[in-house]
Structures are given as structure tokens and as C-alpha cells.
N, C-alpha and C positions, 0 to 999 in steps of 0.2 A: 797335891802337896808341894807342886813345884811347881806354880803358874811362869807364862813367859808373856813380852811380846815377841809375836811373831812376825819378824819381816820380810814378806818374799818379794825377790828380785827376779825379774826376768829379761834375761837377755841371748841375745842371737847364741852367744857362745863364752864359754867361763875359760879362761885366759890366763894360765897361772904366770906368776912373773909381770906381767904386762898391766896398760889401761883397761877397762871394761868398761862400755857403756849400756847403762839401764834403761829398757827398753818402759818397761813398766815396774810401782814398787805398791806391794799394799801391808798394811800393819791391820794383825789381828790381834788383838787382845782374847788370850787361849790358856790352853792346858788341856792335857787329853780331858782330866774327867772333866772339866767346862764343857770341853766339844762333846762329849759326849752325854751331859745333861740337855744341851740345844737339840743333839740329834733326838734326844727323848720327847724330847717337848715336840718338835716336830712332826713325831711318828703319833703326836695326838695323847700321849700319856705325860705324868705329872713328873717333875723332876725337882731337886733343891740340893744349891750346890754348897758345899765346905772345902773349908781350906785355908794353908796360909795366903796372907798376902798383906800386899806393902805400900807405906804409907805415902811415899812420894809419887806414886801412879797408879797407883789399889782403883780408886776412884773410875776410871775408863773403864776398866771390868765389872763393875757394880755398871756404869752406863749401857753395857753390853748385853748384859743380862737382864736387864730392865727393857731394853727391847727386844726380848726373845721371848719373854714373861717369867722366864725363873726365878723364881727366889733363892737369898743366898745368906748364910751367916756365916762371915770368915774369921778368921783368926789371925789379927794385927798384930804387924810386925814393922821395925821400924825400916828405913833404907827404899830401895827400890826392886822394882821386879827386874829380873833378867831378862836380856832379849835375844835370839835368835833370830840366824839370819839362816836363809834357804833360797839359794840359785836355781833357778830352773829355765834352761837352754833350750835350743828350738826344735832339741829330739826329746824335749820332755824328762832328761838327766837333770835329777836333784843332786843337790850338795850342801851341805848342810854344817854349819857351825854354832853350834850348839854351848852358851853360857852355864854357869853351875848358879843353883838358886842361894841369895843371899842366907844368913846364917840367923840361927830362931833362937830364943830362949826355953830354957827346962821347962819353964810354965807356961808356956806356948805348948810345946808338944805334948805336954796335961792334958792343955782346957784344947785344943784338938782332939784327943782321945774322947773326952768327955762330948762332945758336939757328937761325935759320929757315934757313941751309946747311944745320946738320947734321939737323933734324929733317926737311925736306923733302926727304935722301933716300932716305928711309923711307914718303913719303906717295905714294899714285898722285894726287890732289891739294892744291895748296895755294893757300885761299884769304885773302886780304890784303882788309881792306875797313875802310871807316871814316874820321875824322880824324886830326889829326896832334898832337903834342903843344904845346901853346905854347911857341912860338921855333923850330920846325923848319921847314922850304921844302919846296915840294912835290916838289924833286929827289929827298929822301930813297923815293921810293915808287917810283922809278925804282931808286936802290941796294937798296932791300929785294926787289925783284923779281930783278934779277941776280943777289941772292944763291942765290935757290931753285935746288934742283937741275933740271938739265935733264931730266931722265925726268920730272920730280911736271909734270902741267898744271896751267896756271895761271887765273885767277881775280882779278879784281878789281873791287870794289863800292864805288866812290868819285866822287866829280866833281871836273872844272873845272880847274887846273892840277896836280891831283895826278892825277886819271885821264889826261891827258896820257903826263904824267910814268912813270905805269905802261905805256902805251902806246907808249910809245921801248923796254922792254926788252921787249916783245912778249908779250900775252896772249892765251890761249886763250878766254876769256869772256868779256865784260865783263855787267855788269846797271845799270843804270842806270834809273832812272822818267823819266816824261815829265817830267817839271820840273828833276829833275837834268839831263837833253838838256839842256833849254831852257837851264838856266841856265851849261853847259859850253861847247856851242856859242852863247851869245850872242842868242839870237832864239828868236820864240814859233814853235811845230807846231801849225798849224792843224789839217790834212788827212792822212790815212794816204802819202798821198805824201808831204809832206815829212816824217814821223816814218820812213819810206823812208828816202829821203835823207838824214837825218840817221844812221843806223844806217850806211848805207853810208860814211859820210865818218869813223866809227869804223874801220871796218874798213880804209880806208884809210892809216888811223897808226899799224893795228899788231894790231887784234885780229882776232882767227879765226871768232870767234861773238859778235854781239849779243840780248841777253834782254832785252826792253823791255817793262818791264811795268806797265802802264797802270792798274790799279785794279779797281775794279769792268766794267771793259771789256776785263780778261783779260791777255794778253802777244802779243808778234808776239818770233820768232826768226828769226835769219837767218843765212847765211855769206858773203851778197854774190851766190851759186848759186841758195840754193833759199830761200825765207821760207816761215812758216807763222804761225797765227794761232790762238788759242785764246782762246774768251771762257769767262768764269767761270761760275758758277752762282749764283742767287738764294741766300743764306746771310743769318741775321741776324746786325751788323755790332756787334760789341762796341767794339775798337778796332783801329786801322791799323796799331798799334806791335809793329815787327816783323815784318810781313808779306811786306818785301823778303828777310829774313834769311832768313825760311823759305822762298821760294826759290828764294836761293843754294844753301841746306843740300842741297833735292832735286834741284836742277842739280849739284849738286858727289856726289853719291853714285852718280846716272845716266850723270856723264861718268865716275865708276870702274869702271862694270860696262860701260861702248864703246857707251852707247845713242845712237840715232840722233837729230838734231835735234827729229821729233816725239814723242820722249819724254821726252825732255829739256826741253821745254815743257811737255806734259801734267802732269811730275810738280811742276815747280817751279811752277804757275797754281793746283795741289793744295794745295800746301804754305801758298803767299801765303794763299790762299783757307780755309783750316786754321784758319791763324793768329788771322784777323782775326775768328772767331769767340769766341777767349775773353778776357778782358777782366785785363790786367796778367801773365799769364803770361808766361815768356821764352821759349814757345816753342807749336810745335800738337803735338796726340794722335798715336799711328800710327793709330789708330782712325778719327779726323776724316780724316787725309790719307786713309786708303782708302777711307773711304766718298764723299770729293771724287771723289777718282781717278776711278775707275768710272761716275762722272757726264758727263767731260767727253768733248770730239770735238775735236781737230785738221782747221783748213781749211788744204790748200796755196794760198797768193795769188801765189806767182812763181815 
């Protein structure tokens, strides 16, 4: 709902105050649920993306998707996309400055509702993630969730009053990082117990499954019944951008084939861990995911 470009920069070192020079710069034409359609498409299943977007550079992302083979119908608006900008230095430290999406009309936010009825009921799922456009409340994430058909699962990759908000019409997954937590629920997660409890008091408001995924320290899933845990594998670290998309994309393709919570971890810790091996891409290899895959181990911890 909040498409960007995305521009990463990389250089020796971020310099506040001072000159910087750029080592290397690449522009991605994104949004999580985009990346996250590509990583679909990837993983060998069918994807089709919605969303706003804008008239003055709409176009490059329609090119984009065109060579990943997704299809897409979006919901035009007039102005441009926002762009984001993302440093990444020679210890692998992002930093990140992040635009707000231009501003939509009443009947935009309609016929978006209406797109995601009628295409999700045709999806076994549908996933909603991201920001919102400048001037909309996070109640909207709650009407675009109702909108989706009741057979597609649901899926949402947001924070803080708009993951709520998705949370009142009742989600089957949610994903969220540990800082996203933190900064939704209000308070730091020291200790695996309270990153526990924190998942649990999701589930509480509304969702079915939490995916918490931690970084370089892997993911924990849960349904409130059973938790598991998966740490990642030594990989060298290109950049972070992306990482969560990639995997929502193998959570959202696992939960179409009925897999069970520990593969559902396994694949999406593959994916994350895929990702953040190549540097400005929008997305990871199926090559990279299968050669992760077959590396890792799921521990049951409850």
C-alpha cells in the first residue's frame, strides 16, 4: 500500500556531519508485499500484486514485475512514488531514511478495497504488509483485511497501530522483528521469555500464528500451543534489505501447501537468510533458499 524506490548506498563508512563517498548505489523498485510476491514467484508458486501507485514512475514497477512474471493491477494515483534511501557500511550497519507515501483519494481507498475482495478469492493466501499512504489511519488495515475473502489466509507484516488494527479483523500470521515488538508493544525484550510473552499477547488480539524473526539469531514461531525455534546459519551478510519479505514470501507459500508450524519456520529462516546474502536485489535465488534449507534444524522449546 506503500510502494517505494529503494536506493542503497554503500559505502566504507556513514559520516554524519561530514562528505561521504559512494562506493556503489543501486535502485530497486519495491515494497515489501512486491518483494514478497517476487520471492513467491521464485519459490515456483503464483503470485499477483495490488496496490497503490503513481503516475509519475508507476511505470518502472509494472517493468519490474514484468520480468519476474507477476502480474499486477494497481490502483492509480496521481504524483510520484516515494523513495528511500539505505547506507550500508563495511560492517554491514544499515541506516535507513525512509519517505512517507504520497497521499490517495476516498475513491482510491474504495476501489483498493474492492481489488483485494475480488482478487483474494482466487488466492489460497493473502498477504497485506507495509505502510500506509500519507493522510490514511491505521483503521484502514483493519478495512482492507475484511475485505479479503474468507477461504484466502491471512497474513500481515506491519507494526504498531496498524498491526493492531489488522488484528481486530483476525489474522492467521502475523511477522513482525524484534524491534517491530518492541516498538508495537511499547517496551524493550530482553530475554526469550519476554519475546514469549510478547508473541503470546499477539495472539491474544487476534492472530493464529506469530513469526518472530530475530536476525542473525534465526526466528521463534508459535500458536500460543506449541513454539519452535530455528537459528540461522553462518552466511556472509551483504545487506538486511529485504530479508523479512523473503520470509513472509516462504511462510506464505508453506502455509499453501498445509505445512506444519516447523516448516513453516524452516522455510521462512531460508528465505530471510537467502536474502541477506545479495546486495540490492529484491529478492533471494531458489538456489540460495535450497541450499539454506537443507542446512537448518528446528528446536521444539514449548
Amino acid at each position: 500500500m506503500s510502494p517505494s524506490v529503494d536506493v542503497t548506498i554503500e559505502l566504507d563508512s556513514l559520516n554524519i556531519g561530514r562528505v561521504n563517498v559512494v562506493k556503489s548505489k543501486t535502485l530497486s523498485f519495491t515494497g515489501k508485499a512486491i518483494n514478497v510476491a517476487i520471492g513467491v514467484k521464485r519459490l515456483g508458486a503464483d503470485a499477483r500484486a495490488t496496490g497503490f501507485m503513481y503516475s509519475e514512475n508507476g511505470a518502472m514497477f509494472e517493468r519490474e514485475l514484468d520480468k519476474e512474471g507477476v502480474p499486477y493491477s494497481f490502483v492509480w494515483n496521481a504524483g510520484r512514488v516515494r523513495e528511500n534511501y539505505k547506507c550500508i557500511d563495511q560492517r554491514s550497519m544499515l541506516t535507513e531514511i525512509n519517505d512517507v507515501g504520497g497521499a490517495v483519494k476516498a475513491e482510491q481507498l474504495e476501489q483498493l478495497k474492492q481489488s483485494v475482495r475480488q482478487l483474494s478469492r482466487e488466492a489460497a493466501v493473502t498477504v497485506i504488509s507495509g505502510g500506509l499512504p500519507r493522510g490514511v489511519g491505521p483503521a484502514y488495515y483493519r478495512e482492507i483485511f475484511q475485505a479479503v475473502d474468507g477461504k484466502s489466509l491471512r497474513i500481515a507484516d506491519t507494526e504498531g497501530a496498524r498491526l493492531f488494527a489488522a488484528l481486530e479483523a483476525g489474522v492467521d500470521l502475523v511477522k513482525p522483528n524484534r524491534q517491530e515488538l518492541e516498538q508495537s508493544l511499547g517496551r524493550e525484550l530482553n530475554t526469550r521469555e519476554e519475546l514469549l510473552s510478547a508473541c503470546y499477547e499477539l495472539l491474544d488480539r487476534g492472530a493464529k500464528v506469530v513469526l518472530l524473526s530475530q536476525g542473525k539469531d534465526g526466528a521463534i514461531i508459535t500458536d500460543g500451543r506449541r513454539t519452535y525455534s530455528c537459528m540461522s546459519i553462518n552466511v556472509a551478510v551483504n545487506s538486511t534489505v529485504g530479508a523479512g519479505d523473503g520470509m513472509v514470501a516462504a511462510a506464505a507459500v508453506m502455509m499453501q501447501q498445509g505445512a506444519d508450524l516447523p516448516d513453516i519456520l524452516r522455510a521462512g529462516v531460508a528465505a530471510g537468510t537467502a536474502t541477506v546474502t545479495s546486495f540490492g536485489t529484491l529478492s533471494f535465488t531458489r538456489k540460495k533458499y535450497e541450499e539454506i534449507l537443507s542446512g537448518l534444524t528446528v528446536t521444539e522449546i514449548g
